[in-house]
Phi, psi and omega in degrees: 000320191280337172292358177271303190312289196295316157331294200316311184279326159298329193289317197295308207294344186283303178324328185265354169267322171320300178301313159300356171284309200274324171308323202296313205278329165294053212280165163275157174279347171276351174302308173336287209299316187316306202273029166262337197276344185278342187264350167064359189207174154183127196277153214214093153287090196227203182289134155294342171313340213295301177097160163278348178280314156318280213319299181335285221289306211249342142296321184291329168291317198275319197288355193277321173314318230215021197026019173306168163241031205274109172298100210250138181263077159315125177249120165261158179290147180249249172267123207287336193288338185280302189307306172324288186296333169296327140307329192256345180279327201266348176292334193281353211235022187021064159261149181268143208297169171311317197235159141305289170242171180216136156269111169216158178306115175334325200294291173343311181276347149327284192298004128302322161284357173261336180248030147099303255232076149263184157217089199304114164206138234286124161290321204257023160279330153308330200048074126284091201334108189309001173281324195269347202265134193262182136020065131097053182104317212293324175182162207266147140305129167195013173187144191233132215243179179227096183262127157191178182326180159189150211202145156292114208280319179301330171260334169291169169228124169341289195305332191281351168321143214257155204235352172204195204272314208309307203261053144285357182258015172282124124045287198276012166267023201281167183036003148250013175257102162331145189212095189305149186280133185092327173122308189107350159096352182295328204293311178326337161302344187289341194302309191277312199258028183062224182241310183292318169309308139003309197256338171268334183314300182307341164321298198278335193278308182289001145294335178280005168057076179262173184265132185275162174167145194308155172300315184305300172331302189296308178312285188329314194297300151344268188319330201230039173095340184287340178205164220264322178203167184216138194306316150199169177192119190306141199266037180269352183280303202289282210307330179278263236312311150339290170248027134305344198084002194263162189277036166279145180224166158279122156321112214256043187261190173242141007293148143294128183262104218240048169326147182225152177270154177236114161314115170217125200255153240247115190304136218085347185315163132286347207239044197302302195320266153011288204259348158310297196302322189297321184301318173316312189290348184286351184265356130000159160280322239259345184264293188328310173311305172274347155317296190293011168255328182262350186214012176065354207269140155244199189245161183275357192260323182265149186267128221127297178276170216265313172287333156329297178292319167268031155301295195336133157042058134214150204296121168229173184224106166259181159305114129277164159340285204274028155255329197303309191283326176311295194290334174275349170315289210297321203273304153025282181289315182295314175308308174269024174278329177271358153090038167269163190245104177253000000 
Protein backbone atom coordinates (compact mmCIF):
# COMPACT_ATOMS: atom_id res chain seq x y z
CA UNK A 1 0.00 0.00 0.00
CA UNK A 2 2.58 2.35 1.04
CA UNK A 3 4.75 1.74 -2.56
CA UNK A 4 1.34 2.65 -4.23
CA UNK A 5 0.85 5.91 -1.83
CA UNK A 6 4.51 6.53 -3.13
CA UNK A 7 4.02 6.08 -6.57
CA UNK A 8 0.96 7.84 -6.59
CA UNK A 9 2.57 11.05 -5.29
CA UNK A 10 5.51 10.94 -7.80
CA UNK A 11 3.30 10.55 -10.59
CA UNK A 12 1.42 13.70 -9.24
CA UNK A 13 4.77 15.76 -8.75
CA UNK A 14 6.33 14.65 -11.99
CA UNK A 15 3.13 15.89 -13.38
CA UNK A 16 3.05 19.21 -11.64
CA UNK A 17 6.61 19.63 -13.02
CA UNK A 18 5.78 19.15 -16.35
CA UNK A 19 3.25 21.46 -16.11
CA UNK A 20 5.29 24.14 -14.28
CA UNK A 21 7.54 23.76 -17.40
CA UNK A 22 5.47 24.42 -20.01
CA UNK A 23 3.64 27.25 -18.14
CA UNK A 24 7.20 28.30 -17.31
CA UNK A 25 7.80 28.11 -21.54
CA UNK A 26 4.40 29.51 -22.89
CA UNK A 27 5.16 33.38 -23.00
CA UNK A 28 2.30 35.37 -24.22
CA UNK A 29 3.37 37.90 -27.10
CA UNK A 30 2.99 41.17 -25.20
CA UNK A 31 5.16 39.51 -22.53
CA UNK A 32 7.75 38.41 -25.94
CA UNK A 33 7.35 41.94 -27.19
CA UNK A 34 7.51 44.01 -23.30
CA UNK A 35 11.15 42.33 -22.94
CA UNK A 36 12.52 42.93 -26.71
CA UNK A 37 12.00 46.05 -25.98
CA UNK A 38 14.19 46.53 -22.83
CA UNK A 39 16.74 44.56 -25.20
CA UNK A 40 16.80 47.08 -28.17
CA UNK A 41 18.73 45.33 -30.97
CA UNK A 42 19.19 42.39 -32.73
CA UNK A 43 22.54 41.21 -34.57
CA UNK A 44 20.83 39.41 -37.59
CA UNK A 45 22.63 36.86 -39.90
CA UNK A 46 21.09 36.28 -43.28
CA UNK A 47 21.34 35.53 -46.94
CA UNK A 48 23.31 38.30 -48.86
CA UNK A 49 20.39 38.22 -51.48
CA UNK A 50 18.49 39.17 -48.45
CA UNK A 51 20.22 43.31 -49.48
CA UNK A 52 20.64 45.70 -46.72
CA UNK A 53 17.55 47.51 -48.26
CA UNK A 54 15.17 43.85 -47.36
CA UNK A 55 16.64 43.85 -44.11
CA UNK A 56 15.51 47.89 -43.68
CA UNK A 57 12.13 46.95 -44.99
CA UNK A 58 11.77 43.86 -42.69
CA UNK A 59 12.96 45.96 -39.34
CA UNK A 60 10.30 49.10 -40.14
CA UNK A 61 7.64 45.99 -40.75
CA UNK A 62 8.42 44.20 -37.97
CA UNK A 63 8.38 47.17 -35.23
CA UNK A 64 5.38 48.71 -37.14
CA UNK A 65 3.47 45.17 -36.22
CA UNK A 66 4.69 45.04 -32.61
CA UNK A 67 5.05 48.94 -31.62
CA UNK A 68 8.91 48.40 -31.02
CA UNK A 69 11.71 50.36 -31.55
CA UNK A 70 14.52 47.52 -32.36
CA UNK A 71 17.36 47.96 -34.03
CA UNK A 72 18.07 45.19 -36.25
CA UNK A 73 21.81 44.92 -37.51
CA UNK A 74 22.22 43.18 -40.64
CA UNK A 75 24.88 40.78 -41.30
CA UNK A 76 24.97 39.23 -44.85
CA UNK A 77 26.36 35.60 -45.32
CA UNK A 78 29.88 35.01 -46.90
CA UNK A 79 29.83 30.97 -46.79
CA UNK A 80 26.90 29.90 -44.91
CA UNK A 81 29.06 26.83 -44.34
CA UNK A 82 32.27 28.51 -42.95
CA UNK A 83 29.84 31.03 -40.80
CA UNK A 84 28.28 27.76 -39.07
CA UNK A 85 31.77 26.19 -38.14
CA UNK A 86 33.02 29.48 -37.14
CA UNK A 87 30.09 29.44 -34.46
CA UNK A 88 30.44 26.65 -33.39
CA UNK A 89 34.08 26.62 -33.26
CA UNK A 90 33.98 29.87 -30.96
CA UNK A 91 30.71 28.34 -28.73
CA UNK A 92 33.21 25.06 -27.71
CA UNK A 93 35.91 27.56 -26.99
CA UNK A 94 32.98 29.47 -24.85
CA UNK A 95 32.67 32.90 -26.57
CA UNK A 96 29.62 34.46 -27.23
CA UNK A 97 28.41 34.45 -30.58
CA UNK A 98 28.61 37.35 -33.43
CA UNK A 99 24.79 37.16 -34.12
CA UNK A 100 21.46 36.57 -32.04
CA UNK A 101 19.95 34.85 -34.58
CA UNK A 102 21.27 33.01 -38.03
CA UNK A 103 19.16 32.47 -41.17
CA UNK A 104 20.44 29.53 -42.37
CA UNK A 105 19.44 26.42 -45.28
CA UNK A 106 17.67 23.69 -42.60
CA UNK A 107 20.54 21.15 -43.30
CA UNK A 108 22.70 23.76 -41.63
CA UNK A 109 20.64 24.13 -38.61
CA UNK A 110 21.30 20.83 -38.01
CA UNK A 111 24.85 21.21 -37.35
CA UNK A 112 24.04 23.35 -34.85
CA UNK A 113 21.06 21.24 -33.13
CA UNK A 114 22.87 18.70 -32.81
CA UNK A 115 25.43 20.22 -30.51
CA UNK A 116 23.04 21.60 -28.09
CA UNK A 117 23.56 25.36 -28.97
CA UNK A 118 19.80 26.79 -29.44
CA UNK A 119 17.86 28.74 -27.58
CA UNK A 120 14.77 26.39 -27.57
CA UNK A 121 11.46 28.12 -27.39
CA UNK A 122 7.50 27.35 -27.40
CA UNK A 123 7.10 28.97 -30.98
CA UNK A 124 3.30 28.31 -30.87
CA UNK A 125 2.95 30.50 -27.77
CA UNK A 126 3.72 33.05 -30.51
CA UNK A 127 0.91 31.45 -32.92
CA UNK A 128 3.37 29.11 -34.80
CA UNK A 129 2.04 26.59 -36.66
CA UNK A 130 3.80 23.30 -35.19
CA UNK A 131 4.53 22.50 -38.74
CA UNK A 132 6.66 25.19 -38.82
CA UNK A 133 8.82 24.42 -35.29
CA UNK A 134 12.06 22.69 -35.94
CA UNK A 135 15.31 20.86 -34.22
CA UNK A 136 13.51 20.29 -30.81
CA UNK A 137 11.95 23.82 -30.28
CA UNK A 138 15.23 25.59 -31.73
CA UNK A 139 13.80 27.11 -34.83
CA UNK A 140 11.14 28.52 -37.48
CA UNK A 141 10.80 27.31 -40.86
CA UNK A 142 9.74 30.06 -42.96
CA UNK A 143 10.52 29.78 -46.61
CA UNK A 144 10.68 26.72 -48.76
CA UNK A 145 13.16 26.67 -52.02
CA UNK A 146 11.75 24.46 -55.17
CA UNK A 147 14.85 22.15 -56.22
CA UNK A 148 14.70 20.09 -59.40
CA UNK A 149 16.01 19.52 -62.40
CA UNK A 150 16.14 22.28 -64.62
CA UNK A 151 16.69 22.73 -68.50
CA UNK A 152 16.67 25.25 -71.62
CA UNK A 153 13.61 25.31 -72.99
CA UNK A 154 15.01 27.06 -75.89
CA UNK A 155 17.47 23.97 -76.54
CA UNK A 156 15.12 21.32 -75.59
CA UNK A 157 12.30 19.36 -77.55
CA UNK A 158 9.51 19.02 -75.30
CA UNK A 159 9.48 15.59 -75.21
CA UNK A 160 13.06 15.13 -74.24
CA UNK A 161 11.91 16.85 -71.03
CA UNK A 162 12.94 14.59 -68.10
CA UNK A 163 9.77 13.49 -66.62
CA UNK A 164 10.68 11.86 -63.47
CA UNK A 165 14.66 12.03 -61.43
CA UNK A 166 15.45 8.41 -62.92
CA UNK A 167 15.72 9.77 -66.26
CA UNK A 168 18.69 11.66 -65.76
CA UNK A 169 20.02 8.43 -66.12
CA UNK A 170 19.29 8.11 -69.93
CA UNK A 171 22.16 7.59 -71.79
CA UNK A 172 21.98 10.55 -74.24
CA UNK A 173 22.75 13.12 -70.89
CA UNK A 174 26.18 11.37 -70.49
CA UNK A 175 28.82 14.90 -70.39
CA UNK A 176 25.77 17.18 -70.49
CA UNK A 177 24.30 17.21 -67.38
CA UNK A 178 25.50 19.87 -64.85
CA UNK A 179 25.61 18.76 -61.36
CA UNK A 180 26.14 20.95 -58.35
CA UNK A 181 29.42 20.26 -56.10
CA UNK A 182 28.33 19.46 -52.48
CA UNK A 183 25.20 17.70 -54.53
CA UNK A 184 22.54 20.08 -54.77
CA UNK A 185 20.22 18.87 -52.38
CA UNK A 186 19.45 15.92 -55.01
CA UNK A 187 20.76 14.16 -51.67
CA UNK A 188 17.25 14.71 -49.95
CA UNK A 189 15.72 11.98 -52.21
CA UNK A 190 17.43 9.78 -49.88
CA UNK A 191 14.62 11.11 -47.36
CA UNK A 192 11.79 9.18 -49.82
CA UNK A 193 13.54 6.51 -51.83
CA UNK A 194 15.92 5.42 -48.54
CA UNK A 195 19.98 5.12 -48.53
CA UNK A 196 20.72 2.17 -50.37
CA UNK A 197 18.28 3.31 -53.67
CA UNK A 198 19.71 6.69 -53.17
CA UNK A 199 23.17 5.50 -53.49
CA UNK A 200 22.94 3.69 -56.21
CA UNK A 201 21.10 6.23 -58.22
CA UNK A 202 24.05 8.13 -57.33
CA UNK A 203 26.16 5.32 -59.25
CA UNK A 204 24.39 5.71 -62.09
CA UNK A 205 24.70 9.58 -62.03
CA UNK A 206 28.13 9.31 -61.88
CA UNK A 207 28.52 7.04 -65.04
CA UNK A 208 26.72 9.95 -66.94
CA UNK A 209 30.45 12.16 -66.57
CA UNK A 210 28.19 15.25 -65.14
CA UNK A 211 29.87 18.56 -65.14
CA UNK A 212 30.34 19.78 -61.74
CA UNK A 213 30.09 23.50 -60.97
CA UNK A 214 28.86 26.10 -58.39
CA UNK A 215 25.04 27.05 -59.04
CA UNK A 216 25.75 30.38 -60.61
CA UNK A 217 28.24 28.87 -63.05
CA UNK A 218 25.52 25.99 -64.09
CA UNK A 219 22.83 28.62 -64.76
CA UNK A 220 25.55 30.90 -67.17
CA UNK A 221 26.19 27.34 -68.49
CA UNK A 222 22.50 26.56 -68.91
CA UNK A 223 21.96 29.66 -70.93
CA UNK A 224 24.49 29.72 -73.51
CA UNK A 225 24.43 25.54 -74.30
CA UNK A 226 27.50 23.82 -72.60
CA UNK A 227 25.59 21.87 -71.07
CA UNK A 228 22.06 20.22 -71.59
CA UNK A 229 20.02 20.17 -68.38
CA UNK A 230 21.21 20.14 -64.74
CA UNK A 231 20.35 17.60 -61.92
CA UNK A 232 18.81 20.87 -59.65
CA UNK A 233 18.61 23.98 -59.41
CA UNK A 234 17.02 25.90 -57.02
CA UNK A 235 14.06 28.08 -58.01
CA UNK A 236 15.67 31.41 -56.74
CA UNK A 237 17.58 30.46 -60.30
CA UNK A 238 14.25 29.92 -62.14
CA UNK A 239 12.90 33.50 -60.76
CA UNK A 240 16.18 35.44 -62.08
CA UNK A 241 16.12 33.80 -65.09
CA UNK A 242 12.30 35.31 -65.49
CA UNK A 243 13.49 37.86 -65.04
CA UNK A 244 16.53 38.44 -67.14
CA UNK A 245 14.54 36.69 -70.04
CA UNK A 246 16.23 33.82 -69.99
CA UNK A 247 14.49 30.24 -71.12
CA UNK A 248 15.08 28.33 -68.16
CA UNK A 249 12.52 26.10 -66.72
CA UNK A 250 12.12 23.48 -63.85
CA UNK A 251 11.34 19.96 -64.87
CA UNK A 252 8.07 19.63 -63.48
CA UNK A 253 8.75 16.17 -62.21
CA UNK A 254 8.01 14.59 -58.56
CA UNK A 255 8.76 14.56 -55.42
CA UNK A 256 9.73 17.86 -55.51
CA UNK A 257 12.70 18.38 -53.38
CA UNK A 258 11.56 21.68 -50.92
CA UNK A 259 14.56 22.83 -48.60
CA UNK A 260 13.66 25.64 -46.24
CA UNK A 261 15.50 28.35 -44.65
CA UNK A 262 15.34 28.29 -40.99
CA UNK A 263 15.43 30.88 -38.33
CA UNK A 264 17.18 30.08 -35.05
CA UNK A 265 18.35 31.85 -32.20
CA UNK A 266 21.68 31.35 -31.25
CA UNK A 267 23.02 30.14 -27.21
CA UNK A 268 24.84 32.77 -25.70
CA UNK A 269 22.43 35.33 -27.45
CA UNK A 270 21.99 38.74 -25.37
CA UNK A 271 19.08 39.02 -27.01
CA UNK A 272 16.49 36.13 -26.74
CA UNK A 273 13.30 37.91 -26.66
CA UNK A 274 13.97 40.13 -29.60
CA UNK A 275 15.01 37.26 -31.60
CA UNK A 276 12.45 34.62 -30.30
CA UNK A 277 9.81 37.38 -31.12
CA UNK A 278 11.57 38.35 -34.55
CA UNK A 279 11.36 34.49 -35.61
CA UNK A 280 7.61 34.07 -34.84
CA UNK A 281 7.26 37.27 -37.38
CA UNK A 282 8.89 35.88 -40.40
CA UNK A 283 5.73 33.43 -41.01
CA UNK A 284 3.84 37.27 -41.04
CA UNK A 285 1.96 38.19 -44.23
CA UNK A 286 4.19 41.35 -43.78
CA UNK A 287 7.60 39.42 -43.71
CA UNK A 288 6.60 36.74 -46.23
CA UNK A 289 5.89 39.85 -48.82
CA UNK A 290 9.55 41.15 -48.31
CA UNK A 291 11.56 37.80 -48.49
CA UNK A 292 9.47 36.73 -51.47
CA UNK A 293 10.63 40.07 -53.27
CA UNK A 294 14.46 39.99 -52.23
CA UNK A 295 14.95 36.13 -52.25
CA UNK A 296 11.77 34.72 -54.12
CA UNK A 297 10.74 32.02 -51.40
CA UNK A 298 7.43 32.05 -49.25
CA UNK A 299 6.85 29.36 -46.93
CA UNK A 300 4.62 26.17 -47.50
CA UNK A 301 3.26 26.42 -44.29
CA UNK A 302 1.29 29.90 -44.36
CA UNK A 303 -1.66 29.43 -46.08
CA UNK A 304 -1.76 31.95 -49.09
CA UNK A 305 1.31 32.31 -50.21
CA UNK A 306 2.97 30.84 -53.49
CA UNK A 307 4.49 28.39 -52.25
CA UNK A 308 1.50 27.37 -50.03
CA UNK A 309 -0.31 26.99 -53.17
CA UNK A 310 2.04 25.36 -54.95
CA UNK A 311 2.29 22.45 -52.63
CA UNK A 312 -1.16 21.61 -52.97
CA UNK A 313 -1.58 17.40 -53.85
CA UNK A 314 1.74 17.23 -54.57
CA UNK A 315 4.55 15.01 -53.36
CA UNK A 316 7.16 17.01 -51.51
CA UNK A 317 10.22 16.09 -49.59
CA UNK A 318 11.09 18.55 -46.50
CA UNK A 319 13.73 17.98 -43.87
CA UNK A 320 13.16 16.81 -40.38
CA UNK A 321 14.89 16.32 -37.61
CA UNK A 322 15.59 11.93 -38.08
CA UNK A 323 16.54 13.10 -41.47
CA UNK A 324 19.80 14.86 -40.85
CA UNK A 325 22.05 12.11 -39.64
CA UNK A 326 20.38 9.73 -43.03
CA UNK A 327 21.34 13.21 -45.41
CA UNK A 328 24.47 14.05 -44.06
CA UNK A 329 25.73 10.33 -44.43
CA UNK A 330 24.33 10.22 -48.13
CA UNK A 331 25.68 13.22 -49.38
CA UNK A 332 29.18 12.20 -47.87
CA UNK A 333 29.19 9.15 -49.74
CA UNK A 334 27.54 10.43 -53.01
CA UNK A 335 30.05 13.08 -53.24
CA UNK A 336 32.81 10.68 -53.13
CA UNK A 337 31.20 8.09 -55.80
CA UNK A 338 31.25 11.31 -58.05
CA UNK A 339 34.65 12.52 -57.25
CA UNK A 340 33.35 16.08 -55.54
CA UNK A 341 35.12 18.07 -53.08
CA UNK A 342 31.71 19.76 -51.54
Amino acid sequence: MRIKILAALSLLFFSLLCFSSLKLNAATVDQVVAAAKKEGALEFYAPSTLTAQGAKQLEDAFNKKFGTDIRINYSQSGSMTADVSKYIGEAAGGNPPEWDVMILIDALHGSIWKRKLHVPFDYRSLGVSEKAIHYNNGTVSFANQVVLPAYNSKNMDPKDVPKRWEDLLDPKWKGKLGMVTGVGHVDYLAIRWGEKKFLDFGRALAKQNPVPGKLGELYTRLQIGEIALTTTLTNSFIIRAQKEGAPLEHAQIQPVVAPAYHIGVLKGSRRTNAGHLFASFLLTPEAQSVWERYNGQTSAFVPGTKMYNYVQGKDVIYLSQNDVDLVNRVVVEVNKILGFNP
